[in-house]
C-alpha positions, 0 to 999 in steps of 0.5 A: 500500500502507498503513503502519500503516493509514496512507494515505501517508509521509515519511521524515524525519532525526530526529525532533526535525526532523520536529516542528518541519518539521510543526508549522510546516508545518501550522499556518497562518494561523488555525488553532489548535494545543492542545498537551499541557503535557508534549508533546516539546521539540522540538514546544515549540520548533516553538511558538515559530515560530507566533504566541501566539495560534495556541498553546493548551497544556492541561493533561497528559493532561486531557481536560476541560482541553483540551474547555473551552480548545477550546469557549472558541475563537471559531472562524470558517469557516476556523478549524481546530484541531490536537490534538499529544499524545505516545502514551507521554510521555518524561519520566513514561511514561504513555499518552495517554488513548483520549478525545483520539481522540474529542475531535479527531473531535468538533471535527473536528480534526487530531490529531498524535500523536508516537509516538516512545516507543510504537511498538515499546513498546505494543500487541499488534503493538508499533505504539504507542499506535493499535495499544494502543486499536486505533484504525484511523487517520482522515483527520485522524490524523497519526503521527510517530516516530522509527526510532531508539529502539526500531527501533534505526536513525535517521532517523524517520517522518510517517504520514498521509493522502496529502493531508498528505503531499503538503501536507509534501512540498512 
């Protein structure tokens, strides 16, 4: 069965931990990971675990920013990009722009998408900001929150295809 149009999940105890383990887990040798300048603390931190090299921060929100830091990777057959954005931003409130969606699919990127401060808050089912664009999740959308906040519980939550999952689990 599917959780919110994702193929498979992980339960996690806090989101703040489940950046960290994911974003340290999933960036491997020669990947490159483009994070927004306003991403959560905790994905700032799980930064510090990679190499300088393997970390691009663009610009809040740009999408012309992130595509020109993208096109200007000298990529080999191995490399593999990683977008992180939050769906709303914590500190300011605003939305994620629908683009990055098309910017991770037009490179063929992963896309981690911190869904913390949306689910519960935006779109029509109150799911966050894949139910707000109506985007129906593809292999390489990965969705993480939290099941405090709006869901007035704790622990928090990885959403992805059962490859990532099985990939995080172990």
């Amino acid at each position: 069965k599917l959780v919110n149009d994702f193929e498979d999940a992980i339960i996690v105890g806090n989101g703040f931990m489940a950046n960290i383990a994911m974003i340290e887990a999933l960036v491997r040798k020669g990947d490159v990971l483009f994070i927004d300048e306003e991403y959560h603390a905790s994905g700032m931190l799980a930064t510090k675990l990679l190499k300088d090299s393997q970390v691009i921060i663009f610009k809040h929100n740009d999408t012309e920013d992130l595509k020109e830091k993208i096109s200007t990777i000298k990529t080999k057959k191995s490399t593999r990009f990683i977008i992180a954005i939050e769906g709303v931003y914590s500190m300011e409130g605003d939305i994620a722009p629908k683009e990055i969606f098309d910017i991770a699919d037009q490179f063929n990127a992963l896309l981690i998408v911190d869904e913390a401060h949306s689910s519960g808050v935006i779109g029509d089912k109150l799911l966050g900001i894949f139910d707000y664009y109506n985007i129906k999740p593809k292999e390489n959308h990965i969705k993480m929150g939290t099941l405090g906040k709006a869901y007035g519980s704790f622990g928090a939550y990885i959403l992805a295809s059962n490859k990532i999952i099985e990939f995080l689990t172990n």
